[in-house]
Z-matrix of the N, CA and C atoms (Angstrom, degrees):
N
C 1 1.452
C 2 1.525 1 111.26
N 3 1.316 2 121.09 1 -30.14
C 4 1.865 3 120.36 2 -167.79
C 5 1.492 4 95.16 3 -92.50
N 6 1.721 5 112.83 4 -22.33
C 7 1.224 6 86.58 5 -179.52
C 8 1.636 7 132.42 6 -89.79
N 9 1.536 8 103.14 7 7.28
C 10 1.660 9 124.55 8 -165.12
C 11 1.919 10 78.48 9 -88.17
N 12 1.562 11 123.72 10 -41.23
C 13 1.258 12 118.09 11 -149.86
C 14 1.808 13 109.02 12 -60.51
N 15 1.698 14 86.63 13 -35.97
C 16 1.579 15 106.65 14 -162.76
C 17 1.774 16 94.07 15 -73.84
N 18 1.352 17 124.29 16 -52.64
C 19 1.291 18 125.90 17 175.60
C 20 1.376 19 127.18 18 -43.74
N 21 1.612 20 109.78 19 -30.97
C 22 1.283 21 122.94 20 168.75
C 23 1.734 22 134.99 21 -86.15
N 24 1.914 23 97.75 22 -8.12
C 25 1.185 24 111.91 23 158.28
C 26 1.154 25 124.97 24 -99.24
N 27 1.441 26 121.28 25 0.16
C 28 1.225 27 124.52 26 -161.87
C 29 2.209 28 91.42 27 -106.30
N 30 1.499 29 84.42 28 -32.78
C 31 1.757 30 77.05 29 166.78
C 32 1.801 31 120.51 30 -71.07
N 33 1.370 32 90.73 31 -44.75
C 34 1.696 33 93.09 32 -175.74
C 35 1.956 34 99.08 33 -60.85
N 36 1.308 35 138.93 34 -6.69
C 37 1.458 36 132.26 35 173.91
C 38 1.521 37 96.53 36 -87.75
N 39 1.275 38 128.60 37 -38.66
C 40 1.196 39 129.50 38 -177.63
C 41 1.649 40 113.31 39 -64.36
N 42 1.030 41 141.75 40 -38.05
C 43 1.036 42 164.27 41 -118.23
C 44 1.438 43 94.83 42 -121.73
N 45 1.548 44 117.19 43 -71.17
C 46 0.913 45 136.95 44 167.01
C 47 1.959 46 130.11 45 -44.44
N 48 1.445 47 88.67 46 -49.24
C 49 1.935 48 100.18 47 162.58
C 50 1.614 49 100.10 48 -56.88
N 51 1.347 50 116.04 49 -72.47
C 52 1.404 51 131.72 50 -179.55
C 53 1.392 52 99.37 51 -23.12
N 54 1.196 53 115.89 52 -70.80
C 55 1.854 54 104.19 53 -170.44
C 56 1.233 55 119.03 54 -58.81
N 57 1.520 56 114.19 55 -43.93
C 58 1.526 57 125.81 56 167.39
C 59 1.210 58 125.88 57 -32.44
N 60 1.486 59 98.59 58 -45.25
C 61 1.196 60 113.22 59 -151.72
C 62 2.245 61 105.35 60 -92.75
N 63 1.799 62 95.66 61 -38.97
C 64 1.708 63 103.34 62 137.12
C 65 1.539 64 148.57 63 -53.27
N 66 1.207 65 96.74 64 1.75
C 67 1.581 66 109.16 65 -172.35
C 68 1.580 67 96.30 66 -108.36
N 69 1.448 68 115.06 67 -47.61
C 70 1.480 69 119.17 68 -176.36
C 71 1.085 70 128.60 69 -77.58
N 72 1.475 71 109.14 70 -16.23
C 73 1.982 72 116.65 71 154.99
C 74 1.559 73 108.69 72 -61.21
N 75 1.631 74 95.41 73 -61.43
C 76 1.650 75 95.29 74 172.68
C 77 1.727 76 122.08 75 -35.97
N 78 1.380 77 97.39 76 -60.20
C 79 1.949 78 86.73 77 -171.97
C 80 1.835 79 111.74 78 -65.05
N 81 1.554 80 113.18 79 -18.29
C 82 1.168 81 106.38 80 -175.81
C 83 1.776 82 100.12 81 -70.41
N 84 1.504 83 112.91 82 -49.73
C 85 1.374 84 113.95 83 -170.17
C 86 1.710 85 101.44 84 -49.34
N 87 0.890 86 112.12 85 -39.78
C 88 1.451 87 115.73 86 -152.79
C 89 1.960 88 104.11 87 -76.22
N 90 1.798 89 104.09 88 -24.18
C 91 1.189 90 102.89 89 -176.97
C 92 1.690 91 120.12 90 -99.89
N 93 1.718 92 100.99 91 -8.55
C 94 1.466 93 126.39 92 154.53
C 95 1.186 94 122.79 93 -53.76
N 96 1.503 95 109.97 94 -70.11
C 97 1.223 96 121.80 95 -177.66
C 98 1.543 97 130.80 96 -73.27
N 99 1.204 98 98.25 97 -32.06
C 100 1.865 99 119.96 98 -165.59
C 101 1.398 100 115.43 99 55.32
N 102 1.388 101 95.44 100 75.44
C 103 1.513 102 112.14 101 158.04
C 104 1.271 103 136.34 102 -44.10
N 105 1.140 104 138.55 103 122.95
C 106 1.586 105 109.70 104 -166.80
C 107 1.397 106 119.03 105 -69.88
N 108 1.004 107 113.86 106 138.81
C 109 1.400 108 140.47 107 158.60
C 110 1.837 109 102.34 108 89.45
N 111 1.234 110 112.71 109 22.86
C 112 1.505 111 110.18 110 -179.03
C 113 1.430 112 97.90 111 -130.82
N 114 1.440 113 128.66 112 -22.32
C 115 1.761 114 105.02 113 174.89
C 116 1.721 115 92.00 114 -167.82
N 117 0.967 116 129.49 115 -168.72
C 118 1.538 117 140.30 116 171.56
C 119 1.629 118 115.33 117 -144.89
N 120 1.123 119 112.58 118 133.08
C 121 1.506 120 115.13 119 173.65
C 122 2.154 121 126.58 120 -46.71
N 123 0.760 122 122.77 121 85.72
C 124 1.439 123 135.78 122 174.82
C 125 1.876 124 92.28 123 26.70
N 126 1.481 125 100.26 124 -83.76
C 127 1.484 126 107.80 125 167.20
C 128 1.691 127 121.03 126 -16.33
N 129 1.332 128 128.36 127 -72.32
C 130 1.323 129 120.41 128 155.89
C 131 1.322 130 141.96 129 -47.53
N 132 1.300 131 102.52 130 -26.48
C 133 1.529 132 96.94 131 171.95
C 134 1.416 133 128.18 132 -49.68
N 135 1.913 134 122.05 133 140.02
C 136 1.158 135 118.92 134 176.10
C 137 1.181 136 115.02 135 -100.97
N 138 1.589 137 127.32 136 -8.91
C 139 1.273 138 120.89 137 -174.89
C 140 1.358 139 110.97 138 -135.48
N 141 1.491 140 128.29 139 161.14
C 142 1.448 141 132.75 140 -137.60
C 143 1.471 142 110.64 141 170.26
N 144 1.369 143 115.66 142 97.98
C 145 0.944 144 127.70 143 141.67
C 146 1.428 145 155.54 144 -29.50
N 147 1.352 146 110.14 145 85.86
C 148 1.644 147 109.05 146 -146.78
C 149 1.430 148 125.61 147 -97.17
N 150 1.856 149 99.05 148 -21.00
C 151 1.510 150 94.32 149 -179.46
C 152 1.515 151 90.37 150 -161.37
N 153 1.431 152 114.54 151 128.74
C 154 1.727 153 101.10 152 173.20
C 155 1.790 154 94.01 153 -135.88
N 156 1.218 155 106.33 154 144.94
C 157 1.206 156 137.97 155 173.16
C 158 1.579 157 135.18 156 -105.56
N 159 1.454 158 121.84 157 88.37
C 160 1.698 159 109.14 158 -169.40
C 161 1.254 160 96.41 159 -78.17
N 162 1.554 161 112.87 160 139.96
C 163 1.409 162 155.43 161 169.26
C 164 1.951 163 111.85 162 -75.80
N 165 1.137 164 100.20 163 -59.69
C 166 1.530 165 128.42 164 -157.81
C 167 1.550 166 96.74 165 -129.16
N 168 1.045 167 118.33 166 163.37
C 169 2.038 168 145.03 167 133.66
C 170 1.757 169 99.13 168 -41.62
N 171 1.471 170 107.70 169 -33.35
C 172 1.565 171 107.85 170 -160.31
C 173 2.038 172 117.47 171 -128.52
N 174 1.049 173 92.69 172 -0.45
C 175 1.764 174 125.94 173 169.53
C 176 1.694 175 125.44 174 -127.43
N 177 1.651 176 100.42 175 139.92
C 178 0.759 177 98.35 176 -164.16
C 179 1.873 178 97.94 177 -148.85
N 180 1.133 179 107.87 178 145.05
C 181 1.528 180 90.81 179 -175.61
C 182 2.153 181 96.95 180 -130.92
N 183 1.083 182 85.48 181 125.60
C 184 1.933 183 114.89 182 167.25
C 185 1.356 184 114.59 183 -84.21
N 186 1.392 185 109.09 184 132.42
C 187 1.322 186 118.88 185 150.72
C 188 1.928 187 110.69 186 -94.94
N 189 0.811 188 124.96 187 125.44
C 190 1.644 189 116.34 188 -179.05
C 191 1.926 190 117.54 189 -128.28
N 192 1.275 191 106.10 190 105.96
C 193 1.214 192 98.10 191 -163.83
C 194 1.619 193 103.80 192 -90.44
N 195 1.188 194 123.21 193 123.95
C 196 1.696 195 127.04 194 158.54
C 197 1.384 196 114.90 195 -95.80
N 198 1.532 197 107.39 196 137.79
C 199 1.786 198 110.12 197 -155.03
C 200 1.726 199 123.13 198 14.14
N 201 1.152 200 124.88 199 -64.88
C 202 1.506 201 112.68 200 -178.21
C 203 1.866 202 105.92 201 -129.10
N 204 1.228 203 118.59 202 -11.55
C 205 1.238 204 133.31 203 -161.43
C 206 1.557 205 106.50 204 -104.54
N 207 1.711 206 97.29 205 112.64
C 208 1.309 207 96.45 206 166.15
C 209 1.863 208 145.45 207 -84.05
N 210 0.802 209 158.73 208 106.33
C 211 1.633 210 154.46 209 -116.76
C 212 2.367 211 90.32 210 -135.26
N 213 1.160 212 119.96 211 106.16
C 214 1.758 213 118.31 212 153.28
C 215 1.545 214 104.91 213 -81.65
N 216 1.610 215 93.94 214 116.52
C 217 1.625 216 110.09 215 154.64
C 218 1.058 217 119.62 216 -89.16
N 219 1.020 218 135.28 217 163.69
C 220 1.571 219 163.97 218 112.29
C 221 1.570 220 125.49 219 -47.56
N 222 1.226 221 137.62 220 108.38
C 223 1.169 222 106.03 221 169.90
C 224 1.950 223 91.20 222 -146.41
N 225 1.219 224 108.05 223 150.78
C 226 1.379 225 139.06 224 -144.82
C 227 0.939 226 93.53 225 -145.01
N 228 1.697 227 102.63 226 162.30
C 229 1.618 228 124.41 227 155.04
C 230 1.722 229 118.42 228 -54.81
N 231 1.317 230 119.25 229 -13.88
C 232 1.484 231 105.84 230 -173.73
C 233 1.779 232 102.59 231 -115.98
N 234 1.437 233 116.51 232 4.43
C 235 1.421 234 129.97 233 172.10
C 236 1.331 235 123.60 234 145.40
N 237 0.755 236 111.54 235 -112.58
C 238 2.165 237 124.76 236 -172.12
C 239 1.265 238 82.10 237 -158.59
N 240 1.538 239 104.38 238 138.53
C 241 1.695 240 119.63 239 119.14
C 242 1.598 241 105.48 240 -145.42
N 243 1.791 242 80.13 241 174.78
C 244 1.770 243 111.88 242 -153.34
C 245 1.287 244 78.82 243 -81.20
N 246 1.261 245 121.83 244 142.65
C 247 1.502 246 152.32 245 165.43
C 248 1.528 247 116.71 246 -85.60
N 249 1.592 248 97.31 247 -78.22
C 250 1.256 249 103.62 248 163.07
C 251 1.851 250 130.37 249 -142.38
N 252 1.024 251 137.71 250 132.49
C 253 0.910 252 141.53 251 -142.49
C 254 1.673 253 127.16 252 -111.82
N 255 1.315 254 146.26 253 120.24
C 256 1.419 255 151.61 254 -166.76
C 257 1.377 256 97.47 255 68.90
N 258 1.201 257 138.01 256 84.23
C 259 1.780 258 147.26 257 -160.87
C 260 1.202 259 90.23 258 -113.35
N 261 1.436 260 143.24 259 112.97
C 262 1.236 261 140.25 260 170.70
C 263 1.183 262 103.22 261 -76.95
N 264 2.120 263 120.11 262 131.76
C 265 1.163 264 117.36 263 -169.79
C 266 1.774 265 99.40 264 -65.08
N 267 1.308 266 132.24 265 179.43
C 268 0.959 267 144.17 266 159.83
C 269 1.739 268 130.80 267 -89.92
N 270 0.762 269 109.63 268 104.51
C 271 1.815 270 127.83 269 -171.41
C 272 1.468 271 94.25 270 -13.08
N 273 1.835 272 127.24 271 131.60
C 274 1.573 273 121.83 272 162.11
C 275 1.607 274 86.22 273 -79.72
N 276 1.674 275 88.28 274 142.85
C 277 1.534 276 119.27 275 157.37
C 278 1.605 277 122.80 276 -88.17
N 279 1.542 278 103.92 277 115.56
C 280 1.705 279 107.88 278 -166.79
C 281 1.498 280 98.64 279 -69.70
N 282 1.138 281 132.52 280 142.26
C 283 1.537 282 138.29 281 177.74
C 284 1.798 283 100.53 282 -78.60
N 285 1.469 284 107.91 283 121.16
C 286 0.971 285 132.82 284 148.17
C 287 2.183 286 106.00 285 2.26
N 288 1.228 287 126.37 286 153.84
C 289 1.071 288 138.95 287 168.62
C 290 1.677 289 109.88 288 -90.74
């Protein structure tokens, strides 16, 4: 009898990895490929996170760039706000020869 119990937990772990383990191909495919409406390929992306800074345990401040325009958040325990807004990135400097 204890040994049907152990056989029958040892399936429900199996069973259990198995789905786990089906779910996490899925989100990779989905973040590979860009499935619609579940992720987009790196390349498409419009928004991007460029520089964040903690303030607090409970603040935190974002730079967030959308296509060419940069936007500083705020975000806190009571939400986000926009700080400052259309931040022109700043020119990269080519390194010297």
């Amino acid at each position: 009898m204890m040994g049907m119990d152990v056989l029958d937990i040892a399936r429900y772990l199996g069973a259990l990895l198995l789905v786990l383990g089906l779910i996490g191909a899925a989100g990779l495919a989905a973040r590979r490929f860009g499935l619609p409406g579940l992720a987009k390929p790196a390349a498409q992306r419009r928004l991007k996170i460029v520089e964040t800074l903690m303030l607090s345990p409970r603040q935190k401040l974002a730079i967030i760039r959308r296509d060419d325009v940069e936007h500083l958040v705020m975000f806190g325990a009571d939400g986000a706000a926009v700080i400052e807004r259309a931040i022109t990135p700043p020119q990269q400097q080519e390194p010297a020869p």
